[in-house]
C-alpha positions in Angstrom: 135.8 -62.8 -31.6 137.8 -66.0 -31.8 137.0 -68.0 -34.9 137.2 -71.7 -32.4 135.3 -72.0 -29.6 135.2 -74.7 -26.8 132.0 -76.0 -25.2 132.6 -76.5 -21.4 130.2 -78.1 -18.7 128.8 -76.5 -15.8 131.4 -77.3 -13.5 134.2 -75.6 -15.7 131.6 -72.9 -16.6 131.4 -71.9 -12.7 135.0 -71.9 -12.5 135.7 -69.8 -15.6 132.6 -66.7 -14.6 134.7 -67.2 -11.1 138.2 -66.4 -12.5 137.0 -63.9 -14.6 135.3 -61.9 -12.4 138.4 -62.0 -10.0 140.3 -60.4 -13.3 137.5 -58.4 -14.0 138.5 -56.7 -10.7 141.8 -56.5 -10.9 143.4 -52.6 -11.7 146.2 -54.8 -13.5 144.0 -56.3 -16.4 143.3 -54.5 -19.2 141.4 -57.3 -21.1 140.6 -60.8 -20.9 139.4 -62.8 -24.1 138.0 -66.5 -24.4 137.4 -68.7 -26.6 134.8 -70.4 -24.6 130.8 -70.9 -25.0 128.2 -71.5 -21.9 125.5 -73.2 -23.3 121.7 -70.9 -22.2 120.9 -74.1 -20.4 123.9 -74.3 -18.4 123.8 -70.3 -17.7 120.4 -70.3 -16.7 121.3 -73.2 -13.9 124.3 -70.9 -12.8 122.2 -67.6 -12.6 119.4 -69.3 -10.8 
């Protein structure tokens, strides 16, 4: 768990889920980590 996190806004929260479901995918990744938080306000627009 990273001890800093960074806030982002919806636009760079779509972009971010995007990118890391393409790595998610990806035989060649192992893991991904971030150190970014999606507000439940935000998350609930994007899963709508």
């Amino acid at each position: 768990r990273p001890q800093n996190t960074v806030a982002i806004d919806e636009d760079k929260a779509q972009t971010m889920l995007k990118m890391l479901d393409v790595l998610d995918e990806s035989d060649d990744v192992q893991r991904v980590s971030a150190n970014f938080e999606i507000s439940d306000d935000v998350m609930a627009r994007l899963t709508a």
